[in-house]
VEXSE-360202 format. One record per atom (N, C-alpha, C, O, CB): x, y, z; chain; residue number from 1. Coordinates in pm, whole numbers, plus 50000, padded with zeros to 5 digits. Glycine has a CB too. Layout:
REM residues N
{{X, Y, Z}, 'A', NUM} ...
This chain:
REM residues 66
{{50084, 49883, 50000}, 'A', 1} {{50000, 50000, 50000}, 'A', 1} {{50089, 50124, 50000}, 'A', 1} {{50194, 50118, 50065}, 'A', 1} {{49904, 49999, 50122}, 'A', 1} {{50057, 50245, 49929}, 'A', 2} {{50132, 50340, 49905}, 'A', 2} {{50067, 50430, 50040}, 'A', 2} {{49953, 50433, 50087}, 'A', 2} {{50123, 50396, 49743}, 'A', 2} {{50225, 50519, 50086}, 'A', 3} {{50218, 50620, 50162}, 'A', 3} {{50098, 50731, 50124}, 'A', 3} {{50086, 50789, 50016}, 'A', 3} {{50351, 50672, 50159}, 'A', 3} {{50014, 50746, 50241}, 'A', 4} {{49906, 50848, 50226}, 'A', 4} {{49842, 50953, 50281}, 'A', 4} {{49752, 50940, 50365}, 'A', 4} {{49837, 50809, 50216}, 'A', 4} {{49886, 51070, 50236}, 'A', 5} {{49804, 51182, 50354}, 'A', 5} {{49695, 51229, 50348}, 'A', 5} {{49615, 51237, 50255}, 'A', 5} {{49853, 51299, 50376}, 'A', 5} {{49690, 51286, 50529}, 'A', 6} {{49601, 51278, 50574}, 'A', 6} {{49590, 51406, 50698}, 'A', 6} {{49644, 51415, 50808}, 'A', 6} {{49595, 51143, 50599}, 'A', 6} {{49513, 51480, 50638}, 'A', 7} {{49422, 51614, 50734}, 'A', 7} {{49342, 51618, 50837}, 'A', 7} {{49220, 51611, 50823}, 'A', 7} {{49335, 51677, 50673}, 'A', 7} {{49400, 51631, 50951}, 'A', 8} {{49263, 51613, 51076}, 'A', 8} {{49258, 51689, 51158}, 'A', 8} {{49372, 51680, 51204}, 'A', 8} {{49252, 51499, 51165}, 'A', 8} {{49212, 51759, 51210}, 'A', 9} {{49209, 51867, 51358}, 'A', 9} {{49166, 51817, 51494}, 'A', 9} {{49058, 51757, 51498}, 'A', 9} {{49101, 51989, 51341}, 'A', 9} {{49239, 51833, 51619}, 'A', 10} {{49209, 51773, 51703}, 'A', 10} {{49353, 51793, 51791}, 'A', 10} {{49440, 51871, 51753}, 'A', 10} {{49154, 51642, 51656}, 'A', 10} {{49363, 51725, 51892}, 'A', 11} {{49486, 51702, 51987}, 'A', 11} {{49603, 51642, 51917}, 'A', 11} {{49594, 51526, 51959}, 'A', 11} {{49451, 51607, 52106}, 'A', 11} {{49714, 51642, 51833}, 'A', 12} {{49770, 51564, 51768}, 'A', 12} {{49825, 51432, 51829}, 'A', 12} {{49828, 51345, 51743}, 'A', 12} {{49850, 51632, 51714}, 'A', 12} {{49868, 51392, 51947}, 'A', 13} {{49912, 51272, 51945}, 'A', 13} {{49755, 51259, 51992}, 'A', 13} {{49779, 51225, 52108}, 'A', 13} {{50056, 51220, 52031}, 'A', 13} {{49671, 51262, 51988}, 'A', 14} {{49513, 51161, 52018}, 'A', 14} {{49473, 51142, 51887}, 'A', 14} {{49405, 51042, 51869}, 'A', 14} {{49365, 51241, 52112}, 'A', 14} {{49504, 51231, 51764}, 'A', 15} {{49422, 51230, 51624}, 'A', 15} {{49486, 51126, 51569}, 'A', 15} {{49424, 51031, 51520}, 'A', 15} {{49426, 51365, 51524}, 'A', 15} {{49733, 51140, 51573}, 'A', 16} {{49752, 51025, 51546}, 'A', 16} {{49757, 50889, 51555}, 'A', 16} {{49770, 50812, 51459}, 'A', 16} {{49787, 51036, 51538}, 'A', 16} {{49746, 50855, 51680}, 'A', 17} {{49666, 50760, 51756}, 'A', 17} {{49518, 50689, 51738}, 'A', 17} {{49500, 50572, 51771}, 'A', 17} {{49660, 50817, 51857}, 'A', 17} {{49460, 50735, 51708}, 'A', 18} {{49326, 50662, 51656}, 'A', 18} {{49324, 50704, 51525}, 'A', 18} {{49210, 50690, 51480}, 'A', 18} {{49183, 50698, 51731}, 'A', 18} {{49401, 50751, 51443}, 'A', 19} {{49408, 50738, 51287}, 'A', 19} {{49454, 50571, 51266}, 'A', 19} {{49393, 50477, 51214}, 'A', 19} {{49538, 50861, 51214}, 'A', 19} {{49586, 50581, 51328}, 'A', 20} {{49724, 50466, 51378}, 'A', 20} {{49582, 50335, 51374}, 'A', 20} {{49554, 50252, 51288}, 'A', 20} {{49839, 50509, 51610}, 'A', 20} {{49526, 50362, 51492}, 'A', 21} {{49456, 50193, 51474}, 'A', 21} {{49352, 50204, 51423}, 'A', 21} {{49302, 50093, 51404}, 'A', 21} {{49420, 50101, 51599}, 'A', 21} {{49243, 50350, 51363}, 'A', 22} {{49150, 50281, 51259}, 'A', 22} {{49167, 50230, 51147}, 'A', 22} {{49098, 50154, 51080}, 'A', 22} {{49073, 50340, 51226}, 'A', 22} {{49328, 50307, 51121}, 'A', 23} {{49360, 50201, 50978}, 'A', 23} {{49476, 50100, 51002}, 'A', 23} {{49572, 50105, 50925}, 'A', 23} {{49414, 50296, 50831}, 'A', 23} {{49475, 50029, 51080}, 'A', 24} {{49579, 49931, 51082}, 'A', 24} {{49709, 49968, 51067}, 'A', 24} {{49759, 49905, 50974}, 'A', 24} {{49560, 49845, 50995}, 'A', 24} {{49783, 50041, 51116}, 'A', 25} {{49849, 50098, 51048}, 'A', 25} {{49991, 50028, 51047}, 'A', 25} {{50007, 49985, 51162}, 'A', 25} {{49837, 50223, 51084}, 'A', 25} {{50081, 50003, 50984}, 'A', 26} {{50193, 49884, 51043}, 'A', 26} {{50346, 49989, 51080}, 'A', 26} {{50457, 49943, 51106}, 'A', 26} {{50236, 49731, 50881}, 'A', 26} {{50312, 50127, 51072}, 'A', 27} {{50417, 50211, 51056}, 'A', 27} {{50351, 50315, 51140}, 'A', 27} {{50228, 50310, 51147}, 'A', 27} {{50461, 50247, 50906}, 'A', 27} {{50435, 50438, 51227}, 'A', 28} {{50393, 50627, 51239}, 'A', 28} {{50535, 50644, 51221}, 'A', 28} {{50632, 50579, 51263}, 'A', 28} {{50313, 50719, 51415}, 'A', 28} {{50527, 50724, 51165}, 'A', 29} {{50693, 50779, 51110}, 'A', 29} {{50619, 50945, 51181}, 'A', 29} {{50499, 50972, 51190}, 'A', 29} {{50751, 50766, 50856}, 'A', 29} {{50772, 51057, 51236}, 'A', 30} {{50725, 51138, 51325}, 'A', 30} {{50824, 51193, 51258}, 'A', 30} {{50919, 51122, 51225}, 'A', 30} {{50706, 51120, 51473}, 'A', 30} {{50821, 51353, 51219}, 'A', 31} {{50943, 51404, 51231}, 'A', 31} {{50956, 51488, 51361}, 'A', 31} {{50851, 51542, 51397}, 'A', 31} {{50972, 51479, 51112}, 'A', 31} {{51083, 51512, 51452}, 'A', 32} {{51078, 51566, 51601}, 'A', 32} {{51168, 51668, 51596}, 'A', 32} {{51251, 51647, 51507}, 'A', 32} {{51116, 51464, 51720}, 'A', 32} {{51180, 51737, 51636}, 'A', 33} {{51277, 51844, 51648}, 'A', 33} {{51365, 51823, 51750}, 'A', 33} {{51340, 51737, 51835}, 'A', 33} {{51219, 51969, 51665}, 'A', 33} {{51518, 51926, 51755}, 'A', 34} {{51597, 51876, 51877}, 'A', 34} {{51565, 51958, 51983}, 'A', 34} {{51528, 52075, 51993}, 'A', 34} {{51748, 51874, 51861}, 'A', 34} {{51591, 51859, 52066}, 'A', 35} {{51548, 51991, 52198}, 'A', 35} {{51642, 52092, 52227}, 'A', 35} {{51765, 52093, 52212}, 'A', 35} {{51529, 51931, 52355}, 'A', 35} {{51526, 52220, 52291}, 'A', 36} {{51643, 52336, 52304}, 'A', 36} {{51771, 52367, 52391}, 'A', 36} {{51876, 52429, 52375}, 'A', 36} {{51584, 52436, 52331}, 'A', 36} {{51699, 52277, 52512}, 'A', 37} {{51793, 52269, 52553}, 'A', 37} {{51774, 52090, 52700}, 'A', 37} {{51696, 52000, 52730}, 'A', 37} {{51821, 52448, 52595}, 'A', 37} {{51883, 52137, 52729}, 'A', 38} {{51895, 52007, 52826}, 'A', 38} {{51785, 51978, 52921}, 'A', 38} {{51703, 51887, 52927}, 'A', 38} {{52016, 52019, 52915}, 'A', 38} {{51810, 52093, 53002}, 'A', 39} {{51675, 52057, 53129}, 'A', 39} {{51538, 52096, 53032}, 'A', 39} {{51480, 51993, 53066}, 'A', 39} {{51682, 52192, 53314}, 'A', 39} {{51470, 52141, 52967}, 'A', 40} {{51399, 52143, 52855}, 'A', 40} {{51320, 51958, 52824}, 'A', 40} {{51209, 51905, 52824}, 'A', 40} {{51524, 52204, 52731}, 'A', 40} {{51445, 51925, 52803}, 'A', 41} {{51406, 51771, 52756}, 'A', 41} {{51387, 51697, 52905}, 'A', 41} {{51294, 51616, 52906}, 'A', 41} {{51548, 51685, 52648}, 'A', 41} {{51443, 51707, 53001}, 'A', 42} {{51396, 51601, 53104}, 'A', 42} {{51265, 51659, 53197}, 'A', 42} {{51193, 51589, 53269}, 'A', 42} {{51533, 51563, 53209}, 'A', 42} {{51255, 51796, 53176}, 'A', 43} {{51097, 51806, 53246}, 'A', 43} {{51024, 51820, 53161}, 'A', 43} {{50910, 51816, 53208}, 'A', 43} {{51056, 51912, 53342}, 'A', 43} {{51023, 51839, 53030}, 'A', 44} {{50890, 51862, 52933}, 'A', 44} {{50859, 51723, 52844}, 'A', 44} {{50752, 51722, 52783}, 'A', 44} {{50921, 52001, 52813}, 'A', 44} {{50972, 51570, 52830}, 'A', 45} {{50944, 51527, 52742}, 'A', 45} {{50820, 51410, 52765}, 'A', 45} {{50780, 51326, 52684}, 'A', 45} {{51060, 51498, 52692}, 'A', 45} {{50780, 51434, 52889}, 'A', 46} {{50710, 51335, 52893}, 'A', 46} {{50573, 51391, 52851}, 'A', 46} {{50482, 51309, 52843}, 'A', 46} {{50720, 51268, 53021}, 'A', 46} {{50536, 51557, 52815}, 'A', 47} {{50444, 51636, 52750}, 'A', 47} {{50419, 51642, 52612}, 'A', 47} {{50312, 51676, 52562}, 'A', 47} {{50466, 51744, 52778}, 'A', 47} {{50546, 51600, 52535}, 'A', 48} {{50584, 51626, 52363}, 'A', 48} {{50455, 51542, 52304}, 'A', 48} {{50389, 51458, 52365}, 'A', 48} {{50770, 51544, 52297}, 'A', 48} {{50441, 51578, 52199}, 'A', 49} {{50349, 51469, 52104}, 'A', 49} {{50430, 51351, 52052}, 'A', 49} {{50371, 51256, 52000}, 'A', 49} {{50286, 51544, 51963}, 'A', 49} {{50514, 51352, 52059}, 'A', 50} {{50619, 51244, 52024}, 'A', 50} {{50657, 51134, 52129}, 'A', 50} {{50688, 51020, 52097}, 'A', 50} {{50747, 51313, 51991}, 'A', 50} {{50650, 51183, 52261}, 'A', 51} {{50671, 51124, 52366}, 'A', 51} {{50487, 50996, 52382}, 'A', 51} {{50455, 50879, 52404}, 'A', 51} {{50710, 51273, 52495}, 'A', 51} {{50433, 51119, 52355}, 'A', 52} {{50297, 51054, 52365}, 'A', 52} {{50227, 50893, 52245}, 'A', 52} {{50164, 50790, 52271}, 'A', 52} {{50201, 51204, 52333}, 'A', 52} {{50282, 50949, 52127}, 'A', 53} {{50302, 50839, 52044}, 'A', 53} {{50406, 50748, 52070}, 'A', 53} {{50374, 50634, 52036}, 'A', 53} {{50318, 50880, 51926}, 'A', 53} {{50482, 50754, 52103}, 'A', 54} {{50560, 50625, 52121}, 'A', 54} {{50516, 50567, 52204}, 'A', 54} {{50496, 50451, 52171}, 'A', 54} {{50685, 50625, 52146}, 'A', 54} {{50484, 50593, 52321}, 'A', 55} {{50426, 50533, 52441}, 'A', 55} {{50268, 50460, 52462}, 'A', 55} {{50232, 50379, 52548}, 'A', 55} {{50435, 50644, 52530}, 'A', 55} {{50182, 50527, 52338}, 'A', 56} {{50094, 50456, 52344}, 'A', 56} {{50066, 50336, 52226}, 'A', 56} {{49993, 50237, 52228}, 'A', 56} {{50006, 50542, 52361}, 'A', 56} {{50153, 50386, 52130}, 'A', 57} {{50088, 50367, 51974}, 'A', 57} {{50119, 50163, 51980}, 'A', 57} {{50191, 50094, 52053}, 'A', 57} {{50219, 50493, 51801}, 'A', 57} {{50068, 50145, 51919}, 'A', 58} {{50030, 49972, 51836}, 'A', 58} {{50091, 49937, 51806}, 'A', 58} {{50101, 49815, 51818}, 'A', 58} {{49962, 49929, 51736}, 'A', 58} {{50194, 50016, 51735}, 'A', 59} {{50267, 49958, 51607}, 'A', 59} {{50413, 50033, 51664}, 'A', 59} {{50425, 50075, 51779}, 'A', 59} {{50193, 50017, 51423}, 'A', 59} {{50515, 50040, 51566}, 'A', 60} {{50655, 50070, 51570}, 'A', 60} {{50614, 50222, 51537}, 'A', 60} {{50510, 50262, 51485}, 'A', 60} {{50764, 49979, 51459}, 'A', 60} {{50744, 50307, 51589}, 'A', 61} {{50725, 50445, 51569}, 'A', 61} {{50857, 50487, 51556}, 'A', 61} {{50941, 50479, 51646}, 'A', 61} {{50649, 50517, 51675}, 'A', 61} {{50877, 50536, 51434}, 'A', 62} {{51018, 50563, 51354}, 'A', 62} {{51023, 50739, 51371}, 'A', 62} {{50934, 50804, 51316}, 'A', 62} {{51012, 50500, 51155}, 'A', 62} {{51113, 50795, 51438}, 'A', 63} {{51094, 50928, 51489}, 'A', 63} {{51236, 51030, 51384}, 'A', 63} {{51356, 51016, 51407}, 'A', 63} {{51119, 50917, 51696}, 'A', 63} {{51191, 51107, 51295}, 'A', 64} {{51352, 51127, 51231}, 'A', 64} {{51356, 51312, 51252}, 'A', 64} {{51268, 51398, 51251}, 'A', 64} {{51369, 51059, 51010}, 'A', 64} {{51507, 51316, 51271}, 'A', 65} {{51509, 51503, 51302}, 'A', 65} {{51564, 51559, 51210}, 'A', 65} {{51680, 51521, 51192}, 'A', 65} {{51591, 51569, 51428}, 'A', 65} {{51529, 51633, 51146}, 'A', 66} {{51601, 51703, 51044}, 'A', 66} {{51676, 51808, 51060}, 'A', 66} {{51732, 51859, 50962}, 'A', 66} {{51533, 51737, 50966}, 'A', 66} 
């Protein structure tokens, strides 16, 4: 099946998340940004949308930073 997008409004890690298992999904590929800074990442990451998909999602979650 070919890669396909997709438009939704809502909370983003809750929209990608029940996108993720109404369509079966066997992949979430994320792009994440780096954090700004150090203490930044150990009190906020458990808030990120990224943090939130990995932790709940079904399937594998491939996270890439550009």
């Amino acid at each position: 099946m070919p890669p396909e997008e997709l438009v939704k409004f809502g909370d983003p890690a809750e929209v990608i998340l029940n996108v993720a298992r109404e369509r079966n999904a066997d992949l979430i590929v994320l792009g994440v940004r780096k954090p700004e800074a150090t203490v930044g990442l150990t009190t906020h990451f458990g808030r990120t949308v990224a943090y939130r998909v990995i932790s709940e999602a079904t399937c594998p979650v491939l996270t890439i930073r550009g």
